[in-house]
N, C-alpha and C positions, 0 to 999 in steps of 0.2 A: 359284388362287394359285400363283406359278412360284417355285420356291426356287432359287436359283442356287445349284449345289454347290460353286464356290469359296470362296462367302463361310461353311461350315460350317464350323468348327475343330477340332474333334475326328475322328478318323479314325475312330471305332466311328459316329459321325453323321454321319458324310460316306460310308461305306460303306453304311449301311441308308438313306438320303435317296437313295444312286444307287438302289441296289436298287426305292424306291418309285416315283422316276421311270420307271425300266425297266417294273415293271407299271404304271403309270399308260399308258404308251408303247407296251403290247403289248394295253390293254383290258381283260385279263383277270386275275383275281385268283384266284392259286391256293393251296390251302393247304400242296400240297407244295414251295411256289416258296419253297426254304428258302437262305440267304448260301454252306452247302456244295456246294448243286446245282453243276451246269457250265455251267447258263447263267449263272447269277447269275457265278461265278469266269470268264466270258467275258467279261462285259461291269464288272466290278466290278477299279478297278485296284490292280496288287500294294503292298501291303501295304511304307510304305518301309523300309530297313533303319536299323537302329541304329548313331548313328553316333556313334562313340569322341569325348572331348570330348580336346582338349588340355591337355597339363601345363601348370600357371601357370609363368608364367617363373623365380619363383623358387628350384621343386623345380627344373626342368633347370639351374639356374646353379648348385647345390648339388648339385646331380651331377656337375655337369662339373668343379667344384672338387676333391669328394674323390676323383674320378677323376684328375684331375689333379697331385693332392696323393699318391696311392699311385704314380703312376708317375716321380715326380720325384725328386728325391735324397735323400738321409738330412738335409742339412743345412737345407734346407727346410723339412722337414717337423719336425726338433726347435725351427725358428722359429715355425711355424705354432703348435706345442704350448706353446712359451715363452709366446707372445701371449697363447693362451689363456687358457693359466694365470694371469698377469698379471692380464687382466680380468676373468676369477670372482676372484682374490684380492682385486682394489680396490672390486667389486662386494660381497665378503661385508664387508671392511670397511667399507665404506660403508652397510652394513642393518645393522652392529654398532653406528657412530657415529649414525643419524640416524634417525628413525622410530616407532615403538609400543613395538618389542622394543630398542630399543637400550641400552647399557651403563649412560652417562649419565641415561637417565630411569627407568631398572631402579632405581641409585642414587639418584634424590632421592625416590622415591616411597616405598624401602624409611628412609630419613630423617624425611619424611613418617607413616609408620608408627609409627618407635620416637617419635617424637616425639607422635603422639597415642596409646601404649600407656601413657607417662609421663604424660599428663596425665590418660588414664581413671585411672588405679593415685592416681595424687592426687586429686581429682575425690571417689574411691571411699571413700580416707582420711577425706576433709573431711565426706563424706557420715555415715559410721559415728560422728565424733566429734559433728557433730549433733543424731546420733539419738541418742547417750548425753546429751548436755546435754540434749534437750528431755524424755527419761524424767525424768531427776533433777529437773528444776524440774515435773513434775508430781507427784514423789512423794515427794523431798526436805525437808522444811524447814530443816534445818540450811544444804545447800547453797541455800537460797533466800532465811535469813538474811546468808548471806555476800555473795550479790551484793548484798543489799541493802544491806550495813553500805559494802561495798569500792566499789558503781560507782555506788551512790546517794547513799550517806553518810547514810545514816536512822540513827536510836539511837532504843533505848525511850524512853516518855513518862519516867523515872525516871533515865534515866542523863545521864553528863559525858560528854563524849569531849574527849579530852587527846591534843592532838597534838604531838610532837617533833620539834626543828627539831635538824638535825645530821647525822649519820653515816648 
């Protein structure tokens, strides 16, 4: 089987595949036929060097700016700062006007808020008076004659009921 050493990719595999061609090529298999020996570093090729990648273009164009910005004038450079400022200024108001944290929606949800803290606190009222009308009508008779007499209009088998037309 013929490995061809171009097509290896890795260079720790392409150095030990020369090396095995090399003993395949000499017949003989040695155990001291080690990658450090001199034969193997005679016939095994160097090792390529590492090579610097380039800056993206937009670090060097920002380099060349502030570089350019520190060697220019005073009145330049208090425009460049004006600018600046300007757009962090319209940018912070514009994340105060518009989004999650902004003013306006800060404001309705705290509305939202007192608005249902007012309706628990009533809610809670309505709940408590309730529960005192259903105690009484299980333990009451006075007040369980009353409702009867006011919102049923019952009377004893024995009584009149005389009602007044007027004032």
């Amino acid at each position: 089987m013929k490995l061809a050493i171009s097509q290896v990719k890795s260079r720790q595999i392409r150095s030990l595949a020369l090396l095995y061609a090399i003993v395949l090529d000499c017949g003989q298999l040695s155990p001291q036929f080690n990658i450090a020996s001199p034969l193997a570093t005679r016939f095994l090729p160097p090792m390529p060097r590492r090579v610097r990648k380039a800056k993206p273009k937009m670090t060097s164009l920002a380099e060349s700016f502030l570089k350019k910005l520190s060697t220019a004038d005073a009145r330049l450079r208090r425009k460049v700062v004006r600018y600046a400022f300007w757009t962090v200024g319209i940018l912070f108001f514009y994340s105060l006007m518009v989004g999650t944290y902004s003013i306006p929606r800060i404001i309705r949800l705290e509305l939202q808020k007192s608005a249902l803290a007012e309706s628990n606190r009533q809610l809670l009222v309505e709940l408590i008076d309730n529960d005192r009308v259903r105690k009484m009508l299980e333990s009451d008779p006075i007040y369980l004659e009353r409702i009867a007499r006011t919102r049923f209009h019952m009377a004893r088998p024995d009584e009149t009921i005389y009602l007044y037309r007027g004032r």
